[in-house]
TIFI-500929 format. One line per 8 residues: number of its first residue (from 1); their letters; for each residue x, y, z of C-alpha. Coordinates in Angstrom, 2 decimals, always signed. Example, Ala and Ser with C-alpha at 12.3 -4.5 7.8 and 13.67 -1.06 7.14 Angstrom:
BEGIN
1	AS	+12.30 -4.50 +7.80  +13.67 -1.06 +7.14
***
This chain:
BEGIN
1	XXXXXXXX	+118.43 -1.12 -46.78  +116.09 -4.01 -46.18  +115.31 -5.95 -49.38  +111.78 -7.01 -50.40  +111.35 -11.42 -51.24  +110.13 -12.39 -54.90  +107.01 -13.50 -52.96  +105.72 -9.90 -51.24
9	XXXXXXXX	+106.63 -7.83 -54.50  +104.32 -10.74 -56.56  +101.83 -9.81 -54.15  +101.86 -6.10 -54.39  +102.09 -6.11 -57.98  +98.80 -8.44 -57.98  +97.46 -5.96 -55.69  +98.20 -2.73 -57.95
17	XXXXXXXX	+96.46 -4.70 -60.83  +93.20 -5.46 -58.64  +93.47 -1.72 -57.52  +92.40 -1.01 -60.62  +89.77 -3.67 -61.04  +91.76 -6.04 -63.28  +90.91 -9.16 -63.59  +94.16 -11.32 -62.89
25	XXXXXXXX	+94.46 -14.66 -64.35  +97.91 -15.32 -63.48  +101.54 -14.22 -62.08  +104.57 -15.58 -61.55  +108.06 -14.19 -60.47  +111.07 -14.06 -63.00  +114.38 -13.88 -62.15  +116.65 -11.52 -64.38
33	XXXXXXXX	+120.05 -11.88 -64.23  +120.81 -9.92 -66.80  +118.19 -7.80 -68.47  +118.01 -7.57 -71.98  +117.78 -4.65 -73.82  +115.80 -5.56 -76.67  +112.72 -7.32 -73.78  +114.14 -6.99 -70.54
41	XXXXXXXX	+113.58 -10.73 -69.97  +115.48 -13.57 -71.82  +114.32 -15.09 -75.12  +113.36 -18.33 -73.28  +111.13 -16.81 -70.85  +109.45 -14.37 -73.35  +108.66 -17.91 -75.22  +107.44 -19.22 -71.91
49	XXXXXXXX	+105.25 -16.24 -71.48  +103.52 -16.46 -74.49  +103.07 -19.73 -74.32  +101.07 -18.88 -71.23  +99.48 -15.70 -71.96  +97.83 -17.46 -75.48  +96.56 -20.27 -73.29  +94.75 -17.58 -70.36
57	XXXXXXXX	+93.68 -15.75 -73.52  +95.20 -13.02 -71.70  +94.42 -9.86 -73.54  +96.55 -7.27 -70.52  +100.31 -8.25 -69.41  +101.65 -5.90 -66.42  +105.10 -6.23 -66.18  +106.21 -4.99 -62.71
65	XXXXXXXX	+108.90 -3.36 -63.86  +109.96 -0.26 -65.55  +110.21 -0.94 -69.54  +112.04 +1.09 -71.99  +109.35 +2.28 -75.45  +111.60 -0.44 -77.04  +111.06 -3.11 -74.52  +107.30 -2.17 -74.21
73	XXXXXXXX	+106.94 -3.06 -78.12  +108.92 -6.20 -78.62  +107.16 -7.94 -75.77  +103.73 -6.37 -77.39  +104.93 -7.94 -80.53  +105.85 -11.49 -78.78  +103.29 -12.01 -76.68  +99.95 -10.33 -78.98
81	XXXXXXXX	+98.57 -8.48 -75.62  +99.11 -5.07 -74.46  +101.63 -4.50 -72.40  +102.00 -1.56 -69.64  +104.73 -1.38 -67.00  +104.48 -0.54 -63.14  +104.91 +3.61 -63.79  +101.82 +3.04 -66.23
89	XXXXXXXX	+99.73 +1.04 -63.80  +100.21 +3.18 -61.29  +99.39 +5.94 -63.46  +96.54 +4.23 -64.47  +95.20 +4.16 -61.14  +95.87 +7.71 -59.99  +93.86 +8.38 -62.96  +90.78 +6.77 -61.70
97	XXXXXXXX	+91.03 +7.38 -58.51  +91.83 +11.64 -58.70  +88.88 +13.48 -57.58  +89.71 +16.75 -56.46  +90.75 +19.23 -59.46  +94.54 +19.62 -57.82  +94.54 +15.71 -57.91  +93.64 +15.70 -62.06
105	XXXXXXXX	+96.10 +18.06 -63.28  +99.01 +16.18 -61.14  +97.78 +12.62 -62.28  +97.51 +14.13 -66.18  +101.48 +16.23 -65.77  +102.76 +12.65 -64.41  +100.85 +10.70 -67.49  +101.85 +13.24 -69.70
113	XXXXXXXX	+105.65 +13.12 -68.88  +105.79 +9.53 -68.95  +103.76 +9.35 -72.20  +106.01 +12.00 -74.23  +109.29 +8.94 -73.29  +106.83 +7.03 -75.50  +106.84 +9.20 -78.35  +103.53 +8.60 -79.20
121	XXXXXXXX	+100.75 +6.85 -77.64  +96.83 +7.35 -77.97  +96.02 +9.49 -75.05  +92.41 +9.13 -73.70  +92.42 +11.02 -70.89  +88.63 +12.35 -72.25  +86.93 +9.14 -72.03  +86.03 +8.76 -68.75
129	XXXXXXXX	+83.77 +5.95 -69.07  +86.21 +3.57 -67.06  +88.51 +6.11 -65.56  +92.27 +6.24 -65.86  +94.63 +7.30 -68.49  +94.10 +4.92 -71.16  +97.11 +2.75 -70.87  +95.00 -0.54 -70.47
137	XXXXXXXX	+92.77 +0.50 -73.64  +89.04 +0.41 -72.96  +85.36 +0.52 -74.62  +84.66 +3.75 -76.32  +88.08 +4.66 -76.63  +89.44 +7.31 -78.98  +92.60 +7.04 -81.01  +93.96 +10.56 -80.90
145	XXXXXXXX	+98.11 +10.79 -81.88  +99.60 +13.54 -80.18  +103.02 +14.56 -80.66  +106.26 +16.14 -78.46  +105.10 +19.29 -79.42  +100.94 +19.09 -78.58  +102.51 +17.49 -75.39  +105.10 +20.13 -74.16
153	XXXXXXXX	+102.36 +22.78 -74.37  +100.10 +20.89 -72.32  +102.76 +20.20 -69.67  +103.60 +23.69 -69.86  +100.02 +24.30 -69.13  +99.62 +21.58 -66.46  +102.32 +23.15 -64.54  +101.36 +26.75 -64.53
161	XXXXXXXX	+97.83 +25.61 -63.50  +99.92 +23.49 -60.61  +102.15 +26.29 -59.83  +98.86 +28.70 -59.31  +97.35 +25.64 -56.75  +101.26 +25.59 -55.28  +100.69 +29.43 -54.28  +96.89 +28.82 -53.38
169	XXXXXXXX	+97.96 +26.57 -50.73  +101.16 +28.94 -49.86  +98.22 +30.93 -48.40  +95.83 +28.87 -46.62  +98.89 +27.71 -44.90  +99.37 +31.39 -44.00  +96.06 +32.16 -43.19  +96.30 +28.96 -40.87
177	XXXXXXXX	+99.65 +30.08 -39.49  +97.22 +32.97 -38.34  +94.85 +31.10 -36.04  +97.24 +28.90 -35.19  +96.68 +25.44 -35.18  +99.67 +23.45 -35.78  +99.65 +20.66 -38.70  +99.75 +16.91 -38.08
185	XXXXXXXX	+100.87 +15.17 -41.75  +99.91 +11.39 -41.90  +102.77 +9.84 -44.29  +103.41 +6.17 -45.45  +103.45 +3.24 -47.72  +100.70 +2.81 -49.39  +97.84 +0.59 -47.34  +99.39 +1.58 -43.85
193	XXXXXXXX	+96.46 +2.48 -42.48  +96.40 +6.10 -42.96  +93.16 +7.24 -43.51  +91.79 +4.67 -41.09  +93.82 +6.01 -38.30  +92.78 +9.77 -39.85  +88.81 +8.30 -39.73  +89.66 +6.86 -35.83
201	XXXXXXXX	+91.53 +10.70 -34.80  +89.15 +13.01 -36.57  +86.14 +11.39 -36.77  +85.46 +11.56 -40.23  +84.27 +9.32 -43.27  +87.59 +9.39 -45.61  +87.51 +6.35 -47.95  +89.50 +4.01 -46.35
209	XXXXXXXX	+89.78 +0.60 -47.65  +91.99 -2.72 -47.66  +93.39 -1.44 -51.26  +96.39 +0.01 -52.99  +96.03 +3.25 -53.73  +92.90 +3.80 -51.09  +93.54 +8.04 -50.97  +94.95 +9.53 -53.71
217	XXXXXXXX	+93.59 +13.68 -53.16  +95.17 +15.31 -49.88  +91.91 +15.49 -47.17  +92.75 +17.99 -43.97  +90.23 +18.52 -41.11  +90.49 +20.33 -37.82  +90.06 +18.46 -34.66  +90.59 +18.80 -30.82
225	XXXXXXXX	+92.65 +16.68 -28.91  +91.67 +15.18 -25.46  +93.66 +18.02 -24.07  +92.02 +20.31 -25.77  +94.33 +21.49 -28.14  +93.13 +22.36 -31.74  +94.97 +20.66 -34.70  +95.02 +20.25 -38.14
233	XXXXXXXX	+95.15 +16.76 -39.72  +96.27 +15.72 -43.32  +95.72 +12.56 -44.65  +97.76 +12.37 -47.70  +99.12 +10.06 -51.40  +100.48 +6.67 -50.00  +104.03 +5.86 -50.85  +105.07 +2.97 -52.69
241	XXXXXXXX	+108.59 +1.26 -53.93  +109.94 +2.28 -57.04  +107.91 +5.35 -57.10  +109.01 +7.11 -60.48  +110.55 +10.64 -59.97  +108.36 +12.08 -62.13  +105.20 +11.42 -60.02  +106.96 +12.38 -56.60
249	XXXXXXXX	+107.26 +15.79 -58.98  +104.05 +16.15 -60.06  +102.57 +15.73 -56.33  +104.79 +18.41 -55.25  +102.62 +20.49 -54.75  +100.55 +18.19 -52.46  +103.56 +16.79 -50.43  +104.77 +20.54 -49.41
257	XXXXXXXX	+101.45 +19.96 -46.84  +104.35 +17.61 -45.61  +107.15 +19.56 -45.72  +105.22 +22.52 -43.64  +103.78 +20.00 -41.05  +104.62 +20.67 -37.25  +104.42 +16.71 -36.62  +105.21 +14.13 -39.64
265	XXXXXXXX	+103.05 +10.92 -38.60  +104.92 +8.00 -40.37  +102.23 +5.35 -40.52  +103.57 +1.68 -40.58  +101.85 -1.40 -41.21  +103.94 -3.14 -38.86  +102.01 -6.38 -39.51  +103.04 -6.35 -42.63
273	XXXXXXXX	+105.64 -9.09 -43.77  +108.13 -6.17 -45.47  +107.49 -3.88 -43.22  +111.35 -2.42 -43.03  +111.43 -2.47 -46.90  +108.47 -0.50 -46.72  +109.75 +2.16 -43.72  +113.02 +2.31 -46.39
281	XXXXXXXX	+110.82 +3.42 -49.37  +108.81 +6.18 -47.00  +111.91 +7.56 -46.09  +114.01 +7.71 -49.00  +110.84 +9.94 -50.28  +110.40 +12.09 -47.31  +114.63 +12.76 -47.51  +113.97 +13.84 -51.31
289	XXXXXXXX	+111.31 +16.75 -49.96  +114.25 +17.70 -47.53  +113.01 +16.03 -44.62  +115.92 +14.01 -42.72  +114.35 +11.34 -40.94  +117.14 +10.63 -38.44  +117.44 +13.96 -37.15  +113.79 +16.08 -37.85
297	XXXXXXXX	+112.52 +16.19 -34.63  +108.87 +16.48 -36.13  +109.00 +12.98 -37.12  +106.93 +9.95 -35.38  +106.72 +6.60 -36.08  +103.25 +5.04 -35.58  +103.56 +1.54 -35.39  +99.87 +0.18 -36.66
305	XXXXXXXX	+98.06 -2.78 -37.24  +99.51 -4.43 -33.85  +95.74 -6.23 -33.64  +97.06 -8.50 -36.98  +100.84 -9.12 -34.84  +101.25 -12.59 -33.26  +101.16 -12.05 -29.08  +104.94 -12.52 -28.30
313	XXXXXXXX	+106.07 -9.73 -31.33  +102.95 -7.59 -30.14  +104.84 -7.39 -26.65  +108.27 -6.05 -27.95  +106.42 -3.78 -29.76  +104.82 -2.04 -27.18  +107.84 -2.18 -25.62  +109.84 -0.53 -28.10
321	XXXXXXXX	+107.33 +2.32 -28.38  +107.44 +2.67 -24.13  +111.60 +2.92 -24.34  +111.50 +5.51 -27.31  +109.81 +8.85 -27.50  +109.26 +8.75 -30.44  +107.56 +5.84 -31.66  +104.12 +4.94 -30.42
329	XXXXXXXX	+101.98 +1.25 -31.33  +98.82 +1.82 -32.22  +95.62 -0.01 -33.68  +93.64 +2.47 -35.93  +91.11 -0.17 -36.78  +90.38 -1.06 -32.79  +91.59 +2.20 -31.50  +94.00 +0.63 -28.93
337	XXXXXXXX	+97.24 +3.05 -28.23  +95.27 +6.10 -29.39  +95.74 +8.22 -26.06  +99.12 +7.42 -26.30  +99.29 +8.91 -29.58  +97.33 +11.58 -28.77  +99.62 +12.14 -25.81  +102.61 +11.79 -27.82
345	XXXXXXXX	+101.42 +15.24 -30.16  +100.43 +17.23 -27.26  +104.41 +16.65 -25.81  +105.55 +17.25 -29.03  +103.76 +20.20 -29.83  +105.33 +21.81 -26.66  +108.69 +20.59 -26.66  +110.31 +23.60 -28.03
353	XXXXXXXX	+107.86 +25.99 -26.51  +107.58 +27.39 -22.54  +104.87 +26.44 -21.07  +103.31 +29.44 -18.76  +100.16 +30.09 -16.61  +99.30 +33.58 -16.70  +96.04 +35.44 -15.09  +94.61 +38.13 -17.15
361	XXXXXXXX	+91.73 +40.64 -16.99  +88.92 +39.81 -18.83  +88.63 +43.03 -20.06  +91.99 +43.40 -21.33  +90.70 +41.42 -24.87  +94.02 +43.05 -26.73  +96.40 +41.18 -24.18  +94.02 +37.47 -24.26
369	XXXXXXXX	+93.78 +37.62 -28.12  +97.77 +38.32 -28.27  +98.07 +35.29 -26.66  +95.76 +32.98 -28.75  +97.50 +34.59 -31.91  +101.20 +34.07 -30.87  +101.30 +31.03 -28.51  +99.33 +27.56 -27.93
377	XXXXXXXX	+96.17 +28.20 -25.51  +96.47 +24.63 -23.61  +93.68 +25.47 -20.98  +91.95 +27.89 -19.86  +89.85 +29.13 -16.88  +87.77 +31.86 -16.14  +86.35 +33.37 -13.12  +84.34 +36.46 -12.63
385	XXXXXXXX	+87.17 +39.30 -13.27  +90.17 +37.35 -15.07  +91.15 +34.25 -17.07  +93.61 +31.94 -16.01  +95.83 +30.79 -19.26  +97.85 +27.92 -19.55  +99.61 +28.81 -22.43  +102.58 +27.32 -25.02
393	XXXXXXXX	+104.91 +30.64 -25.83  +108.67 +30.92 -27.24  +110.84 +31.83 -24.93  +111.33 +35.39 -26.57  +107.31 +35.71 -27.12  +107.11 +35.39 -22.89  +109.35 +37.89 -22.40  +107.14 +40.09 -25.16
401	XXXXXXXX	+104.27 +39.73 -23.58  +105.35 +40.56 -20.47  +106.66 +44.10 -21.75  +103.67 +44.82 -24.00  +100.96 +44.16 -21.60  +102.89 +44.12 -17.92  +101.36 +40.77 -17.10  +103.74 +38.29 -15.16
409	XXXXXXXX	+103.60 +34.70 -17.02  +104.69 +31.76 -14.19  +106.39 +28.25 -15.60  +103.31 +25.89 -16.07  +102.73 +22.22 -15.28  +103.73 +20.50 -17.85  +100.81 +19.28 -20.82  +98.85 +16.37 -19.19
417	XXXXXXXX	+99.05 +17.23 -15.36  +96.51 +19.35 -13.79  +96.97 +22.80 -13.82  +97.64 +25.04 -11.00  +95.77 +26.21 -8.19  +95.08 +29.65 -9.18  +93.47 +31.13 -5.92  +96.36 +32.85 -4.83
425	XXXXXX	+97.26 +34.52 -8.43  +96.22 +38.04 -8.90  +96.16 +39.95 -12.36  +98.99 +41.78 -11.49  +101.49 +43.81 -13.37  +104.77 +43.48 -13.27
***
């Protein structure tokens, strides 16, 4: 697995802080060769620290680490300055950023089951002057001790409430199932470029911005494809390293949009110094919700940002994406590679499908909306007395149709060629 430098983890961890609109005086990498259990770090560099953090009249240390209750304490004690570790940063920014009533209770299960590790901590989820779960402290902020037991019944709440949103979405993925229009999934490391390439395909206004943490709550619109074909697209949570179990739990019921997908687009900032480190993390994730990267044919890698790659690395890019089918290099930001994207979901979409050209009476409504329910409408054209349908069908569903409604469905140019002459078809039954 590729390995992240001292230098890029520095700068994501200064990045989480600024996520959340902290104010960051300083940082500085320390290596641990042994971690202690009493501080993590050594005695001599929890000396240094102080040192350091008295003369920045630092008030906030973020350790970019997880820290044990114990650990969090001592170091509170050494250095006189709260202390939070990356699980409650991160937490702390889900909790700002939730906006969506689905996003809330899975922020508040996550803080929740992290805080109850702590025994007790003041919990200020109420205040919502500043935002955020109260880890960082904040004006106006209310002291209120709540114990394992307060806790439990709140989780217990939290995930009944989740459960009850799990089976919510159980059917508008039915009722979508119904219509159909497959599901397109945009996955990746946080700051890929996600909801900017969502914005560039769909046409929307989804906050998108050069930050950590940009989308938290799940956004899904319908659009059409240049060829015509309706999808859905889901923008979803960025991924990051070190992503505590708890939280990938607690946005379960979000991250099943992923699991159901019909194409998983894994979004890479390929500009991005540890960009392999980062393709690791994404994957290690997707494998826990079941999906096998190596071998789940809904799975594409989007190779974005290529506008921010040097000229000579662009080129082997682009030629990487040509050799494989399925990896495609894309700008979201300028748009370049999009119709090869787009081109990319339409073959995908029909690679385990027939593709068939049928002609049908316009009257016969039963037999044209039997094929808009059960198959993929790619085109269609009408004349006076029939529609021609270029359709996507399983192989079984062609061989249905043919003995429900006596129609005679003919193999299909393939998606992105024109379609066939159909002057000398007839609506004829078989």
């Amino acid at each position: 697995m590729a390995s992240r430098s001292p230098e890029a983890q520095l700068e994501e961890a200064v990045g989480l802080a600024r996520a959340i609109e902290l104010e960051v005086v300083g940082a500085r990498s320390i290596r641990v060769m042994r971690p202690r259990p009493a501080a993590l770090l050594g005695q001599g560099a929890v000396e240094e620290l102080a040192a350091a953090i008295e003369a920045e009249t630092a008030t906030l240390v973020v350790v970019d680490h997880a820290l044990t209750p114990v650990q969090q304490r001592n170091l509170e004690k050494a250095w006189k300055a709260k202390v939070i570790d990356r699980t409650g940063l991160i937490l702390e920014i889900f909790g700002a950023r939730a906006r969506t009533r689905e996003g809330q209770l899975q922020v508040e299960l996550a803080a929740l089951t992290y805080q109850r590790s702590r025994l007790v901590r003041s919990w200020t989820h109420l205040e919502r002057q500043r935002g955020g779960f109260g880890f960082l402290g904040g004006p106006g902020e209310s002291q209120l001790e709540i114990d394992r037991r307060l806790i439990g019944e709140r989780i217990a709440r939290l995930k009944a409430e989740l459960e009850e949103v799990r089976r919510t979405r159980g059917l508008h993925r039915r009722a979508r199932e119904k219509v159909p229009y497959p599901v397109v999934a945009l996955v990746g490391y946080t700051n890929a470029g996600k909801s900017t390439l969502f914005n560039r395909m769909a046409g929307a206004d989804v906050f998108a911005k050069d930050l950590l943490f940009a989308t938290l709550d799940p956004t899904m619109r319908a659009i059409t494809l240049p060829s015509n074909r309706k999808i859905i697209l889901s923008d979803t949570v960025g991924f990051i390293s070190d992503l505590p179990h708890g939280l990938v739990e607690a946005f379960r019921a979000t991250l099943e949009e992923v699991q159901a997908a019909d194409i998983v687009l894994h979004v890479r900032d390929v500009s991005h110094p540890d960009t392999e480190a980062q393709k690791a993390d994404v994957e290690t994730v997707l494998r826990e919700l079941g999906i096998e990267v190596d071998s789940d044919a809904r799975v594409v890698e989007v190779l974005n940002k290529i506008d921010l790659v040097p000229e000579g690395e662009r080129d082997a890019l682009l030629r990487q994406a040509r050799r494989t089918g399925d990896t495609v290099a894309i700008s979201a930001l300028t748009g370049e590679g999009l119709g090869g994207l787009f081109d990319l979901i339409d073959r995908r979409m029909v690679a385990d499908r027939d593709v068939v050209s049928v002609a049908v009476d316009l009257a016969d409504g039963a037999a044209l909306a039997w094929l808009y329910q059960r198959g993929e409408v790619l085109e269609r054209q009408d004349d006076d007395a029939r529609a021609l349908v270029r359709v996507g069908l399983e192989t079984a569903d062609v061989g249905r149709f043919r003995e429900r409604f006596g129609y005679l469905p003919v193999p299909a140019a393939p998606v992105g060629t024109a379609a066939p002459d159909a002057g000398p078809w007839e609506a004829r039954r078989a």
